[in-house]
C-alpha positions in Angstrom: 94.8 -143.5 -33.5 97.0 -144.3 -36.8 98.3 -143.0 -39.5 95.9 -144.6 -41.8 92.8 -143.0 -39.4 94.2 -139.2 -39.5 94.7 -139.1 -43.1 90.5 -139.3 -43.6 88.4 -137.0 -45.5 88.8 -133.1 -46.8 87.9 -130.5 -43.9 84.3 -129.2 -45.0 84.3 -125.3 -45.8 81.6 -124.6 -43.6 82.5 -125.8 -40.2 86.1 -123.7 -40.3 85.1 -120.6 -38.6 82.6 -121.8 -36.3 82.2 -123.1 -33.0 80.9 -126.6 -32.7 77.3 -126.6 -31.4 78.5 -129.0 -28.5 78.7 -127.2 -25.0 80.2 -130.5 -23.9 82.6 -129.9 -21.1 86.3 -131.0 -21.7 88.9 -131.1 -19.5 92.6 -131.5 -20.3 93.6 -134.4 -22.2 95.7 -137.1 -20.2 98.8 -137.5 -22.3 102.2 -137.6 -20.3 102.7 -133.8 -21.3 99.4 -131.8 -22.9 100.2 -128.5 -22.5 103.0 -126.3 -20.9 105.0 -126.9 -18.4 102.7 -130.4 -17.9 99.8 -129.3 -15.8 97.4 -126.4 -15.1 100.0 -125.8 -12.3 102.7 -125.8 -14.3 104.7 -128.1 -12.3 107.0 -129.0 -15.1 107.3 -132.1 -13.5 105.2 -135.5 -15.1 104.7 -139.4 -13.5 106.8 -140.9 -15.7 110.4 -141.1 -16.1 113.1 -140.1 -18.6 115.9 -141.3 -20.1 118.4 -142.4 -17.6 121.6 -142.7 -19.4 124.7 -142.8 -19.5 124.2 -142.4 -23.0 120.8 -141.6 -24.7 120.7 -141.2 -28.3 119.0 -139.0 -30.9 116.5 -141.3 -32.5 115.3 -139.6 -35.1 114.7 -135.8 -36.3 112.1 -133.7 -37.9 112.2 -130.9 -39.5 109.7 -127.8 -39.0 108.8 -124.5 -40.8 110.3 -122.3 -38.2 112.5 -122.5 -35.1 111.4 -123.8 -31.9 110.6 -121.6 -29.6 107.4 -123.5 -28.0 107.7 -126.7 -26.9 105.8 -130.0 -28.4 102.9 -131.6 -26.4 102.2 -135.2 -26.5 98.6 -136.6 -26.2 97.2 -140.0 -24.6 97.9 -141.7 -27.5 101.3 -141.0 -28.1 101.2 -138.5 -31.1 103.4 -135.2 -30.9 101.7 -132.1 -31.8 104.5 -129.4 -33.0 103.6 -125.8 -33.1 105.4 -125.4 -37.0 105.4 -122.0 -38.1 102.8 -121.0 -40.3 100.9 -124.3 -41.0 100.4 -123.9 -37.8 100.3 -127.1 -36.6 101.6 -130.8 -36.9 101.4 -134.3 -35.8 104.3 -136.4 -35.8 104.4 -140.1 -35.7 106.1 -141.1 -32.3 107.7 -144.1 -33.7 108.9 -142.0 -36.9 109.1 -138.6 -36.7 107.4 -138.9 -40.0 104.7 -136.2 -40.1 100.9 -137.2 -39.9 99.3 -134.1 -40.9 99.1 -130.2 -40.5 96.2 -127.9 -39.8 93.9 -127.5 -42.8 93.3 -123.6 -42.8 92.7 -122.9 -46.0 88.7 -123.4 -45.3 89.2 -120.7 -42.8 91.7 -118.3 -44.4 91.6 -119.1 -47.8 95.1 -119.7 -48.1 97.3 -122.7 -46.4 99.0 -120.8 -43.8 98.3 -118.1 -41.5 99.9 -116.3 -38.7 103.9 -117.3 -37.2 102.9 -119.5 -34.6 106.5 -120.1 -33.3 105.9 -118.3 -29.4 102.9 -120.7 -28.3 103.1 -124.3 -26.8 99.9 -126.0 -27.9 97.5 -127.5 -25.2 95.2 -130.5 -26.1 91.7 -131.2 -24.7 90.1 -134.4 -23.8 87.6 -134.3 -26.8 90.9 -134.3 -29.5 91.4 -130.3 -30.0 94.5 -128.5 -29.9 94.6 -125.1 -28.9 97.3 -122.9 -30.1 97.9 -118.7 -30.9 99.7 -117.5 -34.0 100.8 -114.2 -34.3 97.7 -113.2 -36.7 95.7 -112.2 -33.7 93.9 -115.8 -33.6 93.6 -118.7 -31.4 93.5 -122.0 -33.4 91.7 -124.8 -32.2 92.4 -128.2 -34.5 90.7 -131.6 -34.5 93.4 -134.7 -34.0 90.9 -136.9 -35.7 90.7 -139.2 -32.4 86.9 -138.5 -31.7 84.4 -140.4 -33.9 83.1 -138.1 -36.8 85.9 -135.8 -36.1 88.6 -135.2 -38.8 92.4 -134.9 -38.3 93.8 -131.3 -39.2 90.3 -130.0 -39.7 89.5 -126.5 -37.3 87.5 -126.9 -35.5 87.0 -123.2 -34.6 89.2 -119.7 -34.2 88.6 -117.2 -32.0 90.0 -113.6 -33.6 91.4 -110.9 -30.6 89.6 -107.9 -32.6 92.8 -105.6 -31.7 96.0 -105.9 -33.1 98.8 -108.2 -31.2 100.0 -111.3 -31.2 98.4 -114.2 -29.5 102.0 -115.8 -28.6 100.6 -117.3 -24.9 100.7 -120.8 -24.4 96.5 -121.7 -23.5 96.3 -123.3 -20.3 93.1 -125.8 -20.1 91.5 -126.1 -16.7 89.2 -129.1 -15.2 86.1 -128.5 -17.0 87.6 -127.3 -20.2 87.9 -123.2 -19.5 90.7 -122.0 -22.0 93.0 -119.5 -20.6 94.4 -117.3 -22.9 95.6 -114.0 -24.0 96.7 -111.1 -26.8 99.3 -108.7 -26.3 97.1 -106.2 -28.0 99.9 -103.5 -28.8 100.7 -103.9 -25.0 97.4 -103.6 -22.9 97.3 -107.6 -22.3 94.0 -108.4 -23.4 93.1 -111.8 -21.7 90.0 -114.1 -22.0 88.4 -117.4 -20.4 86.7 -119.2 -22.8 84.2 -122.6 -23.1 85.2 -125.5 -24.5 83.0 -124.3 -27.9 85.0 -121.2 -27.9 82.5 -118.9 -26.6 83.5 -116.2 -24.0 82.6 -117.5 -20.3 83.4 -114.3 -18.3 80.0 -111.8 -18.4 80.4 -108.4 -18.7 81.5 -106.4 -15.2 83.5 -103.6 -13.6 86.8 -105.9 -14.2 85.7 -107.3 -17.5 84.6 -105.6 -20.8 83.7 -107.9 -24.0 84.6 -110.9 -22.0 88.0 -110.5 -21.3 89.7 -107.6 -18.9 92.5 -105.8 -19.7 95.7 -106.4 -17.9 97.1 -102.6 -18.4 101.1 -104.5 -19.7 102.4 -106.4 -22.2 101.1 -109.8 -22.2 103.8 -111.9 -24.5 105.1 -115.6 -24.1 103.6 -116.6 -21.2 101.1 -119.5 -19.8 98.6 -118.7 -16.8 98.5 -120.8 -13.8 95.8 -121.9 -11.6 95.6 -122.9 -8.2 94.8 -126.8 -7.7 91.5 -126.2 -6.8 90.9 -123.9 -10.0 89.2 -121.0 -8.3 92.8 -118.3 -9.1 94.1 -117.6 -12.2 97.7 -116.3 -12.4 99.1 -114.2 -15.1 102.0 -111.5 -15.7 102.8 -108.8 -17.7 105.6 -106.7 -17.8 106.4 -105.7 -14.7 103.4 -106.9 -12.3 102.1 -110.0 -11.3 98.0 -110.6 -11.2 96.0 -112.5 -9.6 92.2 -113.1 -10.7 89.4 -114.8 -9.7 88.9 -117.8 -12.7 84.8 -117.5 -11.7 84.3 -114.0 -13.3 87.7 -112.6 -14.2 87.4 -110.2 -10.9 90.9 -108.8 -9.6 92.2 -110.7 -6.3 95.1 -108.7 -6.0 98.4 -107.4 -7.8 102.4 -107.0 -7.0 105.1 -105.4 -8.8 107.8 -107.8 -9.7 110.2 -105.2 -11.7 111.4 -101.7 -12.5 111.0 -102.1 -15.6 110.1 -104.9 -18.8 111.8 -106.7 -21.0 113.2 -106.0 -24.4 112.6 -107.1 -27.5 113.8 -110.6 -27.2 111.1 -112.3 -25.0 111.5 -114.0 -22.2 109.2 -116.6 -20.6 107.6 -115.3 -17.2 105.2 -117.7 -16.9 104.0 -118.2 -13.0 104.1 -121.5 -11.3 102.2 -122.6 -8.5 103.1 -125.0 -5.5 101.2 -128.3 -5.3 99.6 -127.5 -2.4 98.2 -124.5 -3.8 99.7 -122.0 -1.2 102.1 -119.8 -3.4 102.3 -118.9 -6.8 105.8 -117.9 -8.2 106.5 -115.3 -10.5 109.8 -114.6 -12.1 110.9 -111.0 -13.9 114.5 -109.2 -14.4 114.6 -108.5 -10.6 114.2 -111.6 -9.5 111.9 -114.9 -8.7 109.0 -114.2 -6.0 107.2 -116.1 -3.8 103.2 -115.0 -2.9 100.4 -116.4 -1.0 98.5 -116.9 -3.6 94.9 -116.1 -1.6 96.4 -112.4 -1.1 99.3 -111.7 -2.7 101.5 -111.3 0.6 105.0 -112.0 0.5 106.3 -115.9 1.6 110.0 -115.3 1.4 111.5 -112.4 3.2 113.1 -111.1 -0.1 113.1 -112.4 -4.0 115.4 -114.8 -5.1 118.5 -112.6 -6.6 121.2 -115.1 -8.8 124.6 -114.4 -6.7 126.3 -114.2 -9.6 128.8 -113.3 -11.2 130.2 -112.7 -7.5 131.1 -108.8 -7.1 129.1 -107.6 -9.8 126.5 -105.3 -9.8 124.7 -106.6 -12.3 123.6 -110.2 -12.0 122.0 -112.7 -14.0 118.5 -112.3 -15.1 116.1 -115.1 -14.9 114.2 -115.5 -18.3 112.4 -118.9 -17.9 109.9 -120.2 -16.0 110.3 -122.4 -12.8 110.3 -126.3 -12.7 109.1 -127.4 -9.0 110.0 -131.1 -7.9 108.1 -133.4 -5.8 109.3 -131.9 -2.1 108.8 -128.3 -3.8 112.3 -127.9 -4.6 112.5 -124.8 -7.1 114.4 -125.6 -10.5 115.6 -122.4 -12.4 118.4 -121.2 -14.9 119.8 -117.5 -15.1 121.9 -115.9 -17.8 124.0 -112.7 -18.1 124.2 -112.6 -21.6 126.6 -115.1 -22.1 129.2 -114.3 -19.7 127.6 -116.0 -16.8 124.9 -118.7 -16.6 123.9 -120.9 -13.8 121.1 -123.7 -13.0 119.6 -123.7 -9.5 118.1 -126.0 -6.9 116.3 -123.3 -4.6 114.3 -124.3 -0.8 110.9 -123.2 -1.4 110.7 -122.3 2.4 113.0 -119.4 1.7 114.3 -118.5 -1.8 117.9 -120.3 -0.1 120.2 -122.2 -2.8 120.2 -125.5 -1.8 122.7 -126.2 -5.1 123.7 -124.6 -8.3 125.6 -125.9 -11.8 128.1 -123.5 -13.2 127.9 -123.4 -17.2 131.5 -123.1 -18.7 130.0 -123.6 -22.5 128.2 -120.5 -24.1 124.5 -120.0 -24.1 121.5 -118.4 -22.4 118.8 -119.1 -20.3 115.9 -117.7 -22.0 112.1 -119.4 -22.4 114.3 -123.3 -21.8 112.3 -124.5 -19.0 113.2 -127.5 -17.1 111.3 -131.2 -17.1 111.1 -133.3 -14.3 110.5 -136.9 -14.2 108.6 -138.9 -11.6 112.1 -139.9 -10.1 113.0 -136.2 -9.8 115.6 -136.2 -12.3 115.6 -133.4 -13.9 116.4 -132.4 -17.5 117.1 -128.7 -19.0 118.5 -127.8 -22.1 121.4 -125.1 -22.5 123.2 -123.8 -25.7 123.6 -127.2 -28.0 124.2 -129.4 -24.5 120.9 -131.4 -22.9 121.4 -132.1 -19.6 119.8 -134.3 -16.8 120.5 -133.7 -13.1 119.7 -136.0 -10.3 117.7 -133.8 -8.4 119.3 -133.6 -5.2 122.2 -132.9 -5.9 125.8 -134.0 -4.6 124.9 -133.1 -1.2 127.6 -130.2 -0.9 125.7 -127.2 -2.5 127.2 -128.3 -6.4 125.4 -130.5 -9.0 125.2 -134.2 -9.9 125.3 -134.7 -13.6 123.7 -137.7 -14.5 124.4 -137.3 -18.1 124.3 -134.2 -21.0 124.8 -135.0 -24.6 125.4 -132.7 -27.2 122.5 -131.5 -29.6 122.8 -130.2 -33.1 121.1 -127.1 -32.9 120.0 -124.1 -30.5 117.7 -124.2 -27.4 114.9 -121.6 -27.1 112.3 -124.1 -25.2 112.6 -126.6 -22.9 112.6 -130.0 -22.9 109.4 -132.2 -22.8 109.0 -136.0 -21.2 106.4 -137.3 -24.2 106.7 -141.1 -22.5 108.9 -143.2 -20.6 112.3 -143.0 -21.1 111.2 -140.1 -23.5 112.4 -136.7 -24.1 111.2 -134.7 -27.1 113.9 -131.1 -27.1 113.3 -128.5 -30.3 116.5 -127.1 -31.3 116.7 -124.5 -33.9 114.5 -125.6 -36.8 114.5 -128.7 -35.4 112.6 -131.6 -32.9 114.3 -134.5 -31.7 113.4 -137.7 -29.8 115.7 -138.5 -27.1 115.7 -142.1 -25.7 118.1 -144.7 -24.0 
């Protein structure tokens, strides 16, 4: 793929709003980070390496639309897919930053941008699509070019939620191509699996109306998780956290997770799930759980609580998602405003803190997941500060900081490991590429 390739012919008028006739299956694409949080697991955690330090540099910038609050994806050939505001999409040029194209949706919409799409992390298929919600009620799937006859920027095909409410989850792509994904539909969480060609795959039943069931809570800024063998689908919404069978949307089981939701300011409460498939992890204001993830039962004796600030009866609230190393280790930051933030190391076995980084500068743990690389470092960003942690930390319950760097903007998603030695980190209005 090249820059020369992508910039082929117009997008024609009359494929925009269909699906393709193909009912090929497609699975997700094998670039070192394709979707959120890596995997259909959403391990955070990839099988190459980052930058090691001491000091990695900025290498070059681009500049979006809007402020990055999804993280890129990278695909097998290198190329960085931004979500960028209203285009909605972009490709950046690795070796650049230079862009390569954007979505062409004036076919579709008859104008050149559409819907905010500022809350979703893309997610690219095998056959060269990227899937991605904007807040116009519409999943966007765009061809990257990379497939013979197929042209870069051109959609491939939409899929409207016929209620209104954003489509701000990040679409999770499973094995055999089902697309995961979901509406908040002015708070009743509508939430669909779909085919590869965009049709609905769930059929009609006592769980599922129109091809999608309805969660009964707000469904915002979150990615569903499957088990490794694909046969559980995990989601959340406000305050509860689902389980459902992926063959026919059925219900396995359901917890409550929290008194109450969140506010206006989202946070991330995307579940995670172990890598032996065992227990799924959800996160709220209350805390981070543990479940079996076959029926819902509890693993650890209680949630995992922050301990701080020490006295207080308030603590800090966790507002991102879970990062889970190669022994299981549990990777986490929580925020009280920003009076008190922390990053944790937890013991899957129990919820225990095995270590934990005290932030002195200011900023908030909110939707800034961690990355881990394949030698377990692991790399979060807080405030303007990027920092990588070895991932055991220094043996006495504190952290090992194997380097942090400042960066010239906000963070409001985490970091991503695009190749080795490779981080790609959105700040503000603005992506980065991080190397040694």
């Amino acid at each position: 793929m090249n820059a020369k390739t992508l910039a082929s012919a117009a997008v024609p008028a009359a494929l925009a709003v269909l699906a393709t006739a193909s009912a090929a299956r497609a699975g997700l694409d094998a670039g070192a980070w394709p979707m959120f949080q890596h995997d259909a697991q959403h391990s955070g955690r990839t099988t190459v390496d980052g930058p090691q330090g001491p000091s990695p540099q900025l290498v070059w910038e681009f500049r979006g639309d809007s402020r990055f609050r999804a993280a890129a994806v990278v695909d097998a050939d290198g190329i960085v897919y931004a979500p960028n505001g209203k285009r909605p999409l972009t490709a950046i040029d690795p070796a650049t930053g230079e862009e390569l194209w954007s979505s062409n949706v004036l076919p579709v919409a008859g104008k050149g941008k559409v819907g905010l799409a500022d809350r979703s992390q893309p997610a690219v298929s095998d056959t060269g699509r990227v899937h991605q919600g904007a807040r116009d009620n519409n999943l966007w799937v765009t061809e990257t070019g990379s497939e013979p006859g197929d042209t870069a920027g051109e959609i491939a095909w939409t899929f409207h939620v016929p209620h209104d409410g954003d489509v701000t989850m990040s679409p999770t792509i499973a094995s055999d191509g089902t697309i995961y994904m979901g509406s908040e539909a002015l708070g009743a969480g509508w939430f669909y699996a779909m085919n590869p060609d965009g049709t609905l795959k769930w059929p009609d039943s006592a769980n599922v109306s129109e091809g999608k069931v309805v969660l009964g809570g707000s469904l915002k800024n979150v990615s569903a998780a499957l088990t490794p063998d694909e046969s559980i689908v995990f989601v959340s919404i406000k305050t509860e956290a689902i389980a459902l069978n992926a063959a026919d949307g059925s219900e396995r089981w359901r917890r409550t997770i929290a008194s109450k939701g969140f506010g206006s300011r989202t946070p991330n409460y995307s579940p995670v799930v172990s890598a032996d498939g065992s227990t799924a992890y959800f996160q709220s204001k209350d805390g981070l759980w543990a479940f079996d993830t076959d029926t819902g039962a509890d693993v650890w004796a209680q949630p995992f609580v922050p301990p701080f600030p020490v006295g207080s009866g308030k603590k800090e609230e966790i507002k991102s998602a879970p990062a889970l190393g190669a022994d299981g280790t549990i990777y986490i930051g929580a925020s009280k405003s920003k009076k008190s933030s922390h990053f944790y190391a937890l013991d899957p076995t129990d919820g225990s803190v095995k270590w934990h980084h005290e932030h002195t500068e200011k900023g908030q743990y909110n939707n800034n997941q961690a990355a881990i690389g394949a030698d377990g470092t692991v790399y979060v960003g807080f405030g303007k500060m990027l920092y990588a942690f070895e991932g055991q930390g220094n043996g006495f319950g504190g952290s090992t900081v194997k380097f942090q760097i400042f960066v010239p903007g906000k963070f409001e998603a985490g970091p991503i490991i695009g190749a080795p030695g490779t981080l790609y980190v959105g700040v503000s209005k603005r992506l980065y590429k991080v190397t040694d």
